[in-house]
C-alpha positions as CSV (number, residue, x, y, z in Angstrom):
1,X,20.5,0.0,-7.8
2,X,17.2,1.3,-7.8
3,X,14.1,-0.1,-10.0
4,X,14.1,1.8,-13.4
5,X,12.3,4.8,-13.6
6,X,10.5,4.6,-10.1
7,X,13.0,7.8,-9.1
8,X,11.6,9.3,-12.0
9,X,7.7,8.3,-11.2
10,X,8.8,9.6,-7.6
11,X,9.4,12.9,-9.1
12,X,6.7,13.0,-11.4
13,X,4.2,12.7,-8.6
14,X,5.6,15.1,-6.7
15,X,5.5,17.8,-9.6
16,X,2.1,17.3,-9.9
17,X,1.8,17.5,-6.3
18,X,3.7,20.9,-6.0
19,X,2.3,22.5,-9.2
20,X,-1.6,21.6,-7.8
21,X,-2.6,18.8,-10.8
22,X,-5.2,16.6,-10.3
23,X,-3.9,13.1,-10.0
24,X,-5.8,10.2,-10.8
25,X,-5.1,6.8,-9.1
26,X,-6.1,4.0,-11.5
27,X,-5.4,0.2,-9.9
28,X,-7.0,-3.1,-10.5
29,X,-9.9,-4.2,-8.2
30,X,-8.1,-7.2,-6.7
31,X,-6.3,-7.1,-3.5
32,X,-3.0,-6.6,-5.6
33,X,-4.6,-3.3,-7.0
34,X,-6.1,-1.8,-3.9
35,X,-3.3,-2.2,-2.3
36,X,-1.5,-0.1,-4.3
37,X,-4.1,2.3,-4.8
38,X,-4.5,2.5,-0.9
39,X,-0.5,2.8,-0.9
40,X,0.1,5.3,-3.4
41,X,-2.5,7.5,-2.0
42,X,-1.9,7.9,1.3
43,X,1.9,8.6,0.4
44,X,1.1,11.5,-1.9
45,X,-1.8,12.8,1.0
46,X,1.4,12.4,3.2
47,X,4.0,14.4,0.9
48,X,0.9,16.9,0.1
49,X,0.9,17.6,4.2
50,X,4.5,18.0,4.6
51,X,4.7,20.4,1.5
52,X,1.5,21.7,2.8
53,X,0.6,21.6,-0.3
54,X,-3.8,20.8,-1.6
55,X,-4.0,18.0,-3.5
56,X,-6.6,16.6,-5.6
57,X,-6.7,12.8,-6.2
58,X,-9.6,10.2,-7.6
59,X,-9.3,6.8,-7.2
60,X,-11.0,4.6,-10.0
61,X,-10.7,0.7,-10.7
62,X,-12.4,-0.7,-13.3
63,X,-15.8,-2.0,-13.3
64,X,-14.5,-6.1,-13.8
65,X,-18.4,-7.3,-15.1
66,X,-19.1,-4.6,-18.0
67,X,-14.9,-3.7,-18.8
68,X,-13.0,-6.3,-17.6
69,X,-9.0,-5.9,-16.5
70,X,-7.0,-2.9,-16.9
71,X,-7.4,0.6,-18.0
72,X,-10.3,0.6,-21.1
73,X,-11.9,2.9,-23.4
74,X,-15.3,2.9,-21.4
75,X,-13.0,3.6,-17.8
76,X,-11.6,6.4,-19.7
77,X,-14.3,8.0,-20.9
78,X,-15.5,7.7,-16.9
79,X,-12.4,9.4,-15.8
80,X,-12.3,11.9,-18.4
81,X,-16.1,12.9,-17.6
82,X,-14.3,13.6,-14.1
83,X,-11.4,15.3,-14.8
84,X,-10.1,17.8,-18.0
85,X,-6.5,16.5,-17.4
86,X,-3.5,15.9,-14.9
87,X,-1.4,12.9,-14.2
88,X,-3.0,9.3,-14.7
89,X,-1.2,6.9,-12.2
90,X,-1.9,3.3,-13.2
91,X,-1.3,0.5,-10.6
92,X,-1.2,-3.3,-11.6
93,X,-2.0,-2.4,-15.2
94,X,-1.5,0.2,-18.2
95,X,1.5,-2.1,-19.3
96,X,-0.4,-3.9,-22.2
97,X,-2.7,-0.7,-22.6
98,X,-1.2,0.9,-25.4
99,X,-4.3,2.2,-27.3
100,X,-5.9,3.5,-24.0
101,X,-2.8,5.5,-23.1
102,X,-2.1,7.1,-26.5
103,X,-5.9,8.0,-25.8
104,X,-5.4,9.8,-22.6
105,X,-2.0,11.6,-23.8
106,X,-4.0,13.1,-26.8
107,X,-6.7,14.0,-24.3
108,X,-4.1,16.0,-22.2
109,X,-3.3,13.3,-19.8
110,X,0.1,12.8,-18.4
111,X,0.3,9.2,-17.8
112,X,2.9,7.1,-15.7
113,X,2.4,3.3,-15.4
114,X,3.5,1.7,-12.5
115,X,2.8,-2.5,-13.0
116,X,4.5,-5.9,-12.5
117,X,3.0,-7.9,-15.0
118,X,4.4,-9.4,-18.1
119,X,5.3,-6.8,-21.6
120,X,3.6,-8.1,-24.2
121,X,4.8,-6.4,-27.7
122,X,6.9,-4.0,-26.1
123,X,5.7,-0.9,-23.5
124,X,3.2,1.2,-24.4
125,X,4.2,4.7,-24.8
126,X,3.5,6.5,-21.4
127,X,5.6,9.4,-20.1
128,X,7.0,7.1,-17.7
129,X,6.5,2.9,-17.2
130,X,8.0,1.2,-14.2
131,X,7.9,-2.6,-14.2
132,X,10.7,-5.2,-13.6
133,X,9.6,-7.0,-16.5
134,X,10.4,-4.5,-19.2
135,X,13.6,-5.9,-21.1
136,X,15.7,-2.4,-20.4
137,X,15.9,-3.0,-16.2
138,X,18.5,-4.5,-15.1
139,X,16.9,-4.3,-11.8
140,X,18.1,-8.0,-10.2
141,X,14.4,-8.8,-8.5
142,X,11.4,-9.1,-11.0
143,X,8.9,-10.5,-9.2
144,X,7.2,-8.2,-6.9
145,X,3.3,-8.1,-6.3
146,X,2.1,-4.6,-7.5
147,X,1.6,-3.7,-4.1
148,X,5.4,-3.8,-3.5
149,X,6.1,-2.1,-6.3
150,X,3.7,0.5,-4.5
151,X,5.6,0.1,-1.8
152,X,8.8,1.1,-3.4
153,X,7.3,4.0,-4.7
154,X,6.2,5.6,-1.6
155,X,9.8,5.0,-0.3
156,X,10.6,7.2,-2.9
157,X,7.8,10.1,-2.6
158,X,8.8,10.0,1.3
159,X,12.3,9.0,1.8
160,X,13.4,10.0,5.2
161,X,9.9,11.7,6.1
162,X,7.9,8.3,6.3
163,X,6.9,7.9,10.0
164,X,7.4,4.2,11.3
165,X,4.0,3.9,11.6
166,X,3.3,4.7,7.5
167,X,5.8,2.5,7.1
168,X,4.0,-0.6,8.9
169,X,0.9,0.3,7.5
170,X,2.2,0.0,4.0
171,X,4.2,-3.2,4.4
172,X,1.2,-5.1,6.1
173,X,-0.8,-4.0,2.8
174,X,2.1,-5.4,0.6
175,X,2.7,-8.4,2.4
176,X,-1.6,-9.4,2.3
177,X,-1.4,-8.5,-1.6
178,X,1.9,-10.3,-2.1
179,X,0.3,-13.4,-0.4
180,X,-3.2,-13.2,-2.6
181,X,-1.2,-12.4,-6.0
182,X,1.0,-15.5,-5.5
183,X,4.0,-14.1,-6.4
184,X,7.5,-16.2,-5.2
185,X,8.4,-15.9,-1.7
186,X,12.0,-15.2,-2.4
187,X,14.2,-12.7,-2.1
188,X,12.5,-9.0,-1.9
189,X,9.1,-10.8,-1.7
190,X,9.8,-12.7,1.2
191,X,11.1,-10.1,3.3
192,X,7.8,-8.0,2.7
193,X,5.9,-10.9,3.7
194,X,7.8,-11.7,6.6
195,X,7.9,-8.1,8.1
196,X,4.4,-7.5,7.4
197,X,2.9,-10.3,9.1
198,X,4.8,-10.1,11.9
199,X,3.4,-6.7,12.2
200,X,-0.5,-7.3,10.7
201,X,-2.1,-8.1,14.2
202,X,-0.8,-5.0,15.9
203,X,-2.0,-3.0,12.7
204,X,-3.4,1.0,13.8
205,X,-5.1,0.7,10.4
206,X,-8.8,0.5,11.7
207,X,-10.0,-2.3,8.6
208,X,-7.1,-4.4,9.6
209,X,-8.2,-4.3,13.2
210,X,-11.6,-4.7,12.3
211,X,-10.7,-7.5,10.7
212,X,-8.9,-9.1,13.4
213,X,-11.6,-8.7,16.1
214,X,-13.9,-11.0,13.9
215,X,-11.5,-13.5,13.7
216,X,-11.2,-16.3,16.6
217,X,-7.1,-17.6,16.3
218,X,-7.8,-20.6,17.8
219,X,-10.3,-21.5,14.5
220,X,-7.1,-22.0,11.9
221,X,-4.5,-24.2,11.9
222,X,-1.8,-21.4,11.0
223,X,-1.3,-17.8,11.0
224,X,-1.0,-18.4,6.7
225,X,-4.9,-19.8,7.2
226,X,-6.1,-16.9,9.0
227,X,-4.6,-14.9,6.0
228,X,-6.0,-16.6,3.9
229,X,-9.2,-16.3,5.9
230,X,-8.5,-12.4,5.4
231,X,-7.5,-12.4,1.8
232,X,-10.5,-13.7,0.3
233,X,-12.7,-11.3,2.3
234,X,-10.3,-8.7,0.7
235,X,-11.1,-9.7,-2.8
236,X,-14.7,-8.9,-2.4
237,X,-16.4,-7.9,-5.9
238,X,-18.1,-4.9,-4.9
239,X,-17.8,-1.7,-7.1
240,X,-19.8,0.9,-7.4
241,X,-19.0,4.1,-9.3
242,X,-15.7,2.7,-10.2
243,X,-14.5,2.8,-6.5
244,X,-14.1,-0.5,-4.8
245,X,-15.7,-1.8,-1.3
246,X,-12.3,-3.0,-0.7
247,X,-10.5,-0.2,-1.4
248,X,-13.2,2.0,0.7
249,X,-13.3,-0.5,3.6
250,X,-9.3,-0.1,4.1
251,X,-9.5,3.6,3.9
252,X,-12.2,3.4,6.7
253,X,-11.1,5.7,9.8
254,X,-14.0,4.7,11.9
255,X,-13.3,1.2,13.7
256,X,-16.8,0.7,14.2
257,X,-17.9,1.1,11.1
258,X,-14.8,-0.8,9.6
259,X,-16.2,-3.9,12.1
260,X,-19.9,-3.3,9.9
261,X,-18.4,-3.5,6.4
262,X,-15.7,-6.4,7.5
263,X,-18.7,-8.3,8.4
264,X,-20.3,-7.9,5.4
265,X,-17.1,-8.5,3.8
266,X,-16.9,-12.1,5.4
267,X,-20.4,-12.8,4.6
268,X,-19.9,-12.2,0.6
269,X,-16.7,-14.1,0.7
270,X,-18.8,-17.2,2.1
271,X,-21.1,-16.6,-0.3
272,X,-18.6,-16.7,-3.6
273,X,-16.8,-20.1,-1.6
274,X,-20.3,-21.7,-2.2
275,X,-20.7,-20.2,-5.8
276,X,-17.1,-21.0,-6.3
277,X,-17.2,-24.8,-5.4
278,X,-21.2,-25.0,-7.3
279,X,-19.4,-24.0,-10.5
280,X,-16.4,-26.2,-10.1
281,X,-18.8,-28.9,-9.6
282,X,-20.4,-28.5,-12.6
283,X,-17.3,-27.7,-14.8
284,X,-15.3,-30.9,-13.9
285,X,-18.7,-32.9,-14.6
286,X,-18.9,-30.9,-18.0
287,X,-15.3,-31.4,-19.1
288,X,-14.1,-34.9,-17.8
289,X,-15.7,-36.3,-21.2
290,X,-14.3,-34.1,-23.4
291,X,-10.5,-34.6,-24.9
292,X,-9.2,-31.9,-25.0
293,X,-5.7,-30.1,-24.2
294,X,-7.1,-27.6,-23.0
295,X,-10.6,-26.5,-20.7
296,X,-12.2,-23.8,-22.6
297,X,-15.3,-23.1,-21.6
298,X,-18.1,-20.3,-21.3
299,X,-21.4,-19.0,-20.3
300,X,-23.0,-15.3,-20.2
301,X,-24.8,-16.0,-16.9
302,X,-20.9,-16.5,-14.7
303,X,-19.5,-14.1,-12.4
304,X,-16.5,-12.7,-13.7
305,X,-15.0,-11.9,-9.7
306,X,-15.5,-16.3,-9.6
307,X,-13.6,-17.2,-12.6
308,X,-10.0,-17.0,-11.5
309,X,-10.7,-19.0,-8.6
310,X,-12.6,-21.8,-10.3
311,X,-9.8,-21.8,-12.8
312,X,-7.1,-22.3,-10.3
313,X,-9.0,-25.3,-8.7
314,X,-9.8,-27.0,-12.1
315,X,-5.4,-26.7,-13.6
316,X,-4.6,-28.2,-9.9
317,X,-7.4,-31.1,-10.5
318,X,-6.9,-31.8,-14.3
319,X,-4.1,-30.7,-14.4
320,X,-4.3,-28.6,-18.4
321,X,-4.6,-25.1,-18.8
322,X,-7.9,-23.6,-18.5
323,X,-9.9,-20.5,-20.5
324,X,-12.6,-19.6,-18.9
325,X,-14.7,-16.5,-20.1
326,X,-18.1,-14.4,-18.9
327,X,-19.7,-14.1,-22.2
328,X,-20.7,-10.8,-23.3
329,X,-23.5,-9.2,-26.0
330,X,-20.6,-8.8,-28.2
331,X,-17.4,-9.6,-26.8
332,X,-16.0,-12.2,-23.8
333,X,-13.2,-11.2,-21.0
334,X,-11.7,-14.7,-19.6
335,X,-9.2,-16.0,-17.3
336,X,-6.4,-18.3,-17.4
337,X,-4.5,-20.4,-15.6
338,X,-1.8,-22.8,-16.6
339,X,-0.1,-25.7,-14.9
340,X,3.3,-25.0,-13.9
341,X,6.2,-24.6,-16.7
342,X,3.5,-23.2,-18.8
343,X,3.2,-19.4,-20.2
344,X,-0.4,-18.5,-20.5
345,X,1.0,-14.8,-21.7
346,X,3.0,-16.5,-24.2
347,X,0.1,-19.1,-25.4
348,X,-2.5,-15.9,-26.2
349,X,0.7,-14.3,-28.0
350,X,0.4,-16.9,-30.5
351,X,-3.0,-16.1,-31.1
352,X,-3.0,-12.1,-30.6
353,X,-5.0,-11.0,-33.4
354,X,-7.4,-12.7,-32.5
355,X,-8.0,-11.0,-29.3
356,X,-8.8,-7.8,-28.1
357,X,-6.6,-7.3,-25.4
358,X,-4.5,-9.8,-23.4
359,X,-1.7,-9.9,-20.7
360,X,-0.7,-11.0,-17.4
361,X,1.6,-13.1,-15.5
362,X,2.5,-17.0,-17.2
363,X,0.6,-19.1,-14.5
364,X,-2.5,-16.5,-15.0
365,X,-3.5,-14.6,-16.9
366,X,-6.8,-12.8,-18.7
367,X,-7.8,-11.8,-21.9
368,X,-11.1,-9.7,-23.8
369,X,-12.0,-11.6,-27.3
370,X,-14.8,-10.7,-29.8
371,X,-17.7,-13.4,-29.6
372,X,-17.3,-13.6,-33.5
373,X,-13.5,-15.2,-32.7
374,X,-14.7,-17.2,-29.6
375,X,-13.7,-20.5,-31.3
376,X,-10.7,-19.4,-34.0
377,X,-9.5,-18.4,-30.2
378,X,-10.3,-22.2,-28.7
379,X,-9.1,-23.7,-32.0
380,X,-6.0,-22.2,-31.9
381,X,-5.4,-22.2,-28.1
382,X,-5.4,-26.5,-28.8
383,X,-3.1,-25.8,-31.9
384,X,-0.9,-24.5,-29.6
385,X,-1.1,-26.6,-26.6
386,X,-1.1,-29.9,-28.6
């Protein structure tokens, strides 16, 4: 039994490969979503070469301060200012982007989704959706990272023709973006994690070897804490142009200039630990006199990139969920997360038209409100959670 549709995706690609469209790579600007993007691109270069075929293909993630999560009207517009029409490939999100996908089909798009996270409302109507989650796949595993998903799907585009070393190369990536998404470490999860970090310090990639020349073994407790280590440096914030630093440092060939950018890479991780822990400071001070079900809480002048991570720390302290949201001129993106048991996904359901857009996985999630609902949202959020 194969994942639904991802033979179909497979074949898709490799139309659009053989016919000479333009394919655009659209993934999330987390770890999850580079990975994927880095993934999925280096199997369709690697089907292009065997077919010996020339391939056009633009990577984009979206710019998380000004649009948020996801694919968006203002992304769109980016992408079509870039390219008249081919094949959209969306990695860790398009499955709640129903609007933004009709868009691109009537603009001459073909448009597959490949993503894990939760269907909210149904699928949006793409020529082709791959995720576990979706009620028709009877697929038994649902809860890959993206980046195994991605990982699937160049299985697919290569079959037989993927070298060992590809093979590696894409595993290690799953099994970092697998760790930083914190999906379960069961079944196909934990044998992407398991191969992949048994295979990470040997990695010809020349980021992942940058990486590992910074790094002094003997400073962490565990192999897991030097991932960690290498994780958060991973999820740097930087995006310029709609391409990530992430996502440009692990496509690096040079190993000396991959050792440059990995530095700098460490340094802005340390940097977002301090803002991190300054903001949590504050938060819990803020919050411990209120009485409340929930944390809700605001403020135009917060990194988006530091939310998720503050959030986490506060449901683990305070145990509640928490809504936290960069305020915008006229409308707020947030993040969530939920103690365990809890469905964020479900919680924002119950409020959907009050929001935007929403969607996620049930221990975290985001969402995009308009400031004019910013507290029917909160009001109904306790409502709910009462």
């Amino acid at each position: 039994m194969k994942i639904k549709n991802i033979d179909k995706a497979a074949e898709r690609i490799k139309k659009a490969v053989e016919d000479g469209e333009q394919i655009v790579i659209y993934g999330d600007s987390d770890l999850d979503g580079v990975a994927s993007i880095v993934i999925a691109k280096e199997a369709i270069d690697n089907l292009a070469s065997i077919l010996k075929k020339q391939v056009s293909i633009l990577c984009f993630s979206p710019e998380r301060k000004t649009e948020g999560y996801g694919l968006n009207a203002d992304a769109l517009k980016f992408i079509k200012s870039k390219v008249s029409n081919g094949l959209i490939v969306t990695l860790d999100c398009g499955i709640t982007n129903f609007r933004e996908i009709e868009d691109a089909k009537n603009s001459g798009f073909s448009v597959v989704v490949i993503d894990h996270h939760k269907t909210v409302g149904g699928i949006p109507d793409a020529d082709i959706v791959v995720d576990p989650k979706q009620e028709t796949d009877e697929y038994p595993f649902k809860d890959f990272a993206n980046a195994g998903l991605a990982l699937r799907l160049a299985e697919e585009i290569l079959g037989d023709q993927m070298s060992d070393m590809l093979k590696d190369s894409f595993v290690e990536l799953a099994a970092l973006a697998t760790i930083s998404d914190m999906m379960p470490e069961t079944g196909e999860n934990e044998e992407i994690i398991n191969e992949g970090l048994e295979k990470v310090e040997y990695s010809q990639r020349p980021a992942i070897r940058a990486i590992f020349s910074l790094l002094n073994p003997m400073d962490f407790l565990s192999k897991r804490d030097m991932i960690a280590k290498i994780n958060s440096a991973l999820n740097s914030s930087g995006i310029s142009g709609h391409v990530s630093k992430p996502y440009l440092f692990l496509t690096e060939p040079d190993f000396k200039k991959a050792v440059e950018t990995a530095e700098e890479l460490f340094e802005e991780s340390r940097d977002k630990q301090r803002n991190v822990a300054n903001l949590v400071d504050e938060l819990t001070e803020r919050v411990s006199v209120k009485d409340s079900p929930i944390i809700f809480e605001g403020s135009h002048v917060w990194e988006a990139e530091h939310l998720g991570a503050v959030a986490s720390r506060l449901v683990n302290h305070f145990d509640k969920p928490v809504f936290l949201y960069r305020k915008g001129e006229e409308i707020s993106r947030g993040t969530v997360r939920v103690p365990k048991g809890m469905d964020a996904v479900k919680a924002m359901e119950s409020c959907k038209e009050l929001l935007v857009m929403f969607g996620g996985h049930p221990p975290a999630a985001g969402f995009t409100v308009k400031n004019e609902n910013i507290e029917k949202f909160e009001g109904c959020l306790k409502e709910y959670f009462k």
